[in-house]
C-alpha angles and dihedrals in degrees: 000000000000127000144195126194117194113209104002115212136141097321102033081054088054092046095039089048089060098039089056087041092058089047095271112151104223145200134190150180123213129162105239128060084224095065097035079064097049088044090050084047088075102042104287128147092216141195140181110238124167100177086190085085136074138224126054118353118219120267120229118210100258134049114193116062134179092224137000122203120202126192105165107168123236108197122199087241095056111094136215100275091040092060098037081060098047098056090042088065099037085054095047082054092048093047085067086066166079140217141158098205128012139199133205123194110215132159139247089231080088089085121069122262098258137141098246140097098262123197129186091271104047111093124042117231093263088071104043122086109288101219091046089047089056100048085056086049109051085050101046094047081061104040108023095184086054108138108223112202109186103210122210122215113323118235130154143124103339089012104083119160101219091065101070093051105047121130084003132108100249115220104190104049102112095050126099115265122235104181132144126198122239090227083063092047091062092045094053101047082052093053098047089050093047084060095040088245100198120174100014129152105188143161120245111192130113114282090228115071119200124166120274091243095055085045076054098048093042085052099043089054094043109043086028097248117159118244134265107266085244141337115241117222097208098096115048110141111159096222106174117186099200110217092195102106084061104034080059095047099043096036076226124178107195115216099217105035095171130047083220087071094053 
């Protein structure tokens, strides 16, 4: 097959690593001629592409493609304009194109912060995070078949929880953890493409759901990482991103159900 990744970071490496792996030919846009070399380094076809900027985007090279991935990043710092610019320019990219399945990465931060079981229909628009909501929408107006897969919090390999906290008052530990690995990403994205998946929106977190101190405690022990100087109690909503819509339709077995195992 081959494959585009929009915006390719930590997880669309990952994934990229395994597709070329598998024989996959691959593509791939970053913002940094730096990482456009690292990423050519494995077997990508890579381009530089920043679509907070206008004018013309690069070409690259192709133009049909069996799937695109897009994983386009929305901060908490970025502001309206800025993201309704963003994913302008990442439509007016796209437009260029042609793909038979696509994939968006968004996040589960798109739900409020509440103590309650939340599934992908839980909530209407008018509660979800505004600037999230409008990354899924601009997309999807363009692309209605557009899978949206709303990613938890990303662990795996290099990526272990307890060192960031270590020698620090942690002040999340006593809320529910809604992480994902990035081994079961992959997985997922292979199995929806094995069933040709079009038009999804699905959650992709862990099915078991621990608290994020207990995540700290089992990481520490296992990758040798000192402790958090204390654990404050203020915060302990009990936020749980339910994977289950996409665990039936998939027929899908994590391999690593819970973030305790990572």
């Amino acid at each position: 097959m081959d494959i585009l990744i929009v915006g390719c970071g930590w997880v669309g490496t990952h994934i990229a690593t395994v597709l070329v792996g598998a024989g996959h030919r691959v593509w791939a846009t970053c913002t940094s001629v730096e990482k456009a070399q690292r990423l050519g380094a494995i077997g990508l076809t890579a381009t530089v592409a920043d679509f907070d900027r206008e004018g013309e985007h690069p070409r690259l090279g192709r133009e049909v493609f069996d799937v695109a991935i897009i994983s386009v990043p929305i901060t908490r710092k970025d502001g309206v304009d800025i993201v309704h610019r963003r994913f302008a320019g990442l439509v007016d990219f796209l437009d260029q194109l042609s793909f038979n399945q696509s994939f968006f990465f968004g996040s589960v931060g798109i739900y409020p912060k509440v103590s309650a079981t939340i599934t992908e229909t839980t909530f209407s628009d008018a509660d979800l995070e505004p600037k999230l909501l409008l990354g899924e929408t601009a997309l999807r107006a363009a692309y209605p078949n557009l899978n949206v897969l709303r990613l938890g919090g990303l662990f795996g390999f290099e990526r272990v929880m307890a060192k960031y906290f270590v020698g620090k008052v942690c002040e999340i530990g006593y809320q529910t953890a809604n992480f994902v690995h990035v081994v079961d990403i992959q997985g997922i994205i292979a199995a929806m493409i094995a069933a040709g998946s079009q038009g999804k929106t699905y959650n992709v977190v862990c099915p078991e759901h621990p608290l994020k101190k207990e995540v700290i405690a089992a990481s520490a022990a296992k990758y040798g990482h000192g402790l958090p100087t204390a654990f404050s109690e203020a915060d302990q909503t009990a936020k749980v991103v339910s994977p289950e819509r996409l665990i039936a339709d998939l027929d899908y077995t994590f391999e690593y159900r819970s973030p305790l195992k990572f």
